[in-house]
C-alpha positions as CSV (number, residue, x, y, z in Angstrom):
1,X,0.0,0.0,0.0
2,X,1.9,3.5,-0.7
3,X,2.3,5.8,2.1
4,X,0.5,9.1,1.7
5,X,1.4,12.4,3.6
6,X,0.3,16.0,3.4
7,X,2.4,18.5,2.9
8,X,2.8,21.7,5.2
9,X,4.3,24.8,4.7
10,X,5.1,27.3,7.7
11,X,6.8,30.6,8.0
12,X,9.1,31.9,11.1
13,X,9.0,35.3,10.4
14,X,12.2,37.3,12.2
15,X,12.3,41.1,13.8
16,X,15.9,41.5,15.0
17,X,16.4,39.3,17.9
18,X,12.7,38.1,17.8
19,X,10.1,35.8,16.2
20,X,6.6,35.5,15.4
21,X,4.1,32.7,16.9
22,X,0.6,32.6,17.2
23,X,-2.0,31.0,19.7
24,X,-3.9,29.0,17.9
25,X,-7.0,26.6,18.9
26,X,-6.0,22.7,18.5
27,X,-7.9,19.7,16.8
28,X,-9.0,17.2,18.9
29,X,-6.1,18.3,21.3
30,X,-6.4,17.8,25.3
31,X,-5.5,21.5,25.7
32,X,-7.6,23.9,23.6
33,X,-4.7,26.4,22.4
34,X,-1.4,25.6,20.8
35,X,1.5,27.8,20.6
36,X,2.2,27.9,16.4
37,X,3.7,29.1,13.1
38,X,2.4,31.2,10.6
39,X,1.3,28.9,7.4
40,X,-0.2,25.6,6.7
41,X,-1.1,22.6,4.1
42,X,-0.3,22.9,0.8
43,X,-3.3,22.8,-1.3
44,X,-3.2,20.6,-5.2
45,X,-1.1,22.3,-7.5
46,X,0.6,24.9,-5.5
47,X,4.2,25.1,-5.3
48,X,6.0,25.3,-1.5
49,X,6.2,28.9,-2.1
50,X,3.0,29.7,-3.2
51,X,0.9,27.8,-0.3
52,X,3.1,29.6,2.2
53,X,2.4,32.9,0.6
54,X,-1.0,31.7,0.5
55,X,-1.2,30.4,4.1
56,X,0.6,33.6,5.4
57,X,-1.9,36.1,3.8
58,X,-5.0,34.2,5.1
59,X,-3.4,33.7,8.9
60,X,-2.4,37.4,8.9
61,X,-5.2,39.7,7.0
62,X,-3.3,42.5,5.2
63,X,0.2,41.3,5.3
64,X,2.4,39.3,3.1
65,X,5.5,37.0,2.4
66,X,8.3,39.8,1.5
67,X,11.4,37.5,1.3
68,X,11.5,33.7,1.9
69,X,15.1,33.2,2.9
70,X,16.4,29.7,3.4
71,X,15.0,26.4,4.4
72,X,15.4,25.9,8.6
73,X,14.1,22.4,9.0
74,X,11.8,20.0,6.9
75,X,10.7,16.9,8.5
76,X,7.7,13.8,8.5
77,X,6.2,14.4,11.8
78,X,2.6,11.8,12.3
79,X,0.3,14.4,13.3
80,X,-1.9,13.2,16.5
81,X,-4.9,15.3,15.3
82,X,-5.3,14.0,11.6
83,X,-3.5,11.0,12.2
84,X,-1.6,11.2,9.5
85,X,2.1,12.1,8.4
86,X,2.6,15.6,7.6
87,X,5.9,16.7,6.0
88,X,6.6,20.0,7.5
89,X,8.9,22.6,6.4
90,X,9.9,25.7,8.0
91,X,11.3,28.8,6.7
92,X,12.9,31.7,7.6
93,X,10.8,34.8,6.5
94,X,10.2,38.5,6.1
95,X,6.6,39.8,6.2
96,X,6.2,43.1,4.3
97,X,5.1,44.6,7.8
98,X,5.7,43.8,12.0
99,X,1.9,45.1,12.5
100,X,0.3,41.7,12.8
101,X,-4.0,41.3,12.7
102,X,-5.0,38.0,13.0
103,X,-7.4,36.0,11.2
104,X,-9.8,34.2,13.3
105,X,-7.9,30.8,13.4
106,X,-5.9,32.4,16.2
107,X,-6.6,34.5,19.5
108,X,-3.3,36.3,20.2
109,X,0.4,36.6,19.3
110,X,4.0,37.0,20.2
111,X,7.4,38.4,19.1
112,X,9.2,36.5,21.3
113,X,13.0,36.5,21.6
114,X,15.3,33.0,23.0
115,X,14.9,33.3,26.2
116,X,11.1,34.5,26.0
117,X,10.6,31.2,23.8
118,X,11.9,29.2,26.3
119,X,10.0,30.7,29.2
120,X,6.8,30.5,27.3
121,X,7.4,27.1,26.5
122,X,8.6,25.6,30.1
123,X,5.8,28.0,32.3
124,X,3.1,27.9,30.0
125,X,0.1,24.8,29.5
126,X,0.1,25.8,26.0
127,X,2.6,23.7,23.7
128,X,4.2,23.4,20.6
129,X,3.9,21.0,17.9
130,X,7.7,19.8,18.4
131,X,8.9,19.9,14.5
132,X,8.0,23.9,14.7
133,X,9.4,24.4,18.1
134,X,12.5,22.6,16.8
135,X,12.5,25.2,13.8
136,X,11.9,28.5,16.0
137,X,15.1,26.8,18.5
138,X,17.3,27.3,15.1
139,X,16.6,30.2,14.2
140,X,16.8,31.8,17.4
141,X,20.0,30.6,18.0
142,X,21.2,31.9,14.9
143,X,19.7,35.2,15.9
C-alpha cells in the first residue's frame, strides 16, 4: 500500500532578535490552544512557495511573504490530530510589515526572543507542535 502524507508549509518570520508565533485553537487536542507558526497545508497544485504565501496572507489579513530566505528544517512528523504524516517545512521569513491582525484561526500573538521562547514554553500549558518548536530553537539561536 503506498504511504500518503500531506504537505505543510510554515513561515518563522524574524524582527531583529525576535520571532513570530501565534496561539492557535487545536484539533482534537487535550489543551484547547497551541503555541504555532504562521502557514499551513499545501493545497493541489501549489508550489512550497505559493501555499506559504497563501497560508501567510490568510493567517495574517493585510500582510504578506516579502522575502522567503532559506530552508530551517523539513521533517515527517505523524500528526496526533489527523492522524496522518505531515511533511513540514519551516522557513525563515520576512513579512512586508511587523503590525500583525489576526485571522480568526488564532486568538493572540507574540514576538518572542530565546529566552522569552523558552520561558513561554517551560511556564506555560500551551505547547508546541515539536517539529516547529525545533524550527523556532534554530533560528533563534542563529539570531
Amino acid at each position: 500500500m503506498p504511504h500518503s502524507f500531506q504537505v505543510s508549509a510554515k513561515g518563522i518570520a524574524v524582527d531583529g532578535d525576535k520571532v513570530l508565533i501565534l496561539l492557535g485553537k487545536q484539533k482534537g487536542g487535550a489543551d484547547p490552544f497551541a503555541w504555532d507558526l504562521p502557514g499551513g497545508r499545501l493545497e493541489r497544485g501549489e508550489s512550497l512557495q505559493e501555499g506559504l504565501a497563501r497560508e501567510i496572507s490568510e493567517e495574517l489579513p493585510g500582510n504578506s511573504v516579502a522575502t522567503i530566505h532559506e530552508l530551517v528544517d523539513a521533517k515527517v512528523d505523524w500528526h496526533r490530530f489527523i492522524k496522518q504524516d505531515v511533511v513540514v517545512l519551516c522557513w525563515r521569513i520576512q513579512l512586508a510589515s511587523t503590525s500583525i491582525t489576526l485571522s480568526h484561526e488564532h486568538q493572540e500573538y507574540r514576538w518572542v526572543n530565546k529566552e522569552e521562547f523558552d520561558n513561554l514554553r517551560h511556564h506555560t500549558s500551551y505547547d508546541m507542535l515539536p517539529d516547529q518548536a525545533r524550527a523556532v530553537a534554530k533560528v533563534l539561536h542563529q539570531l
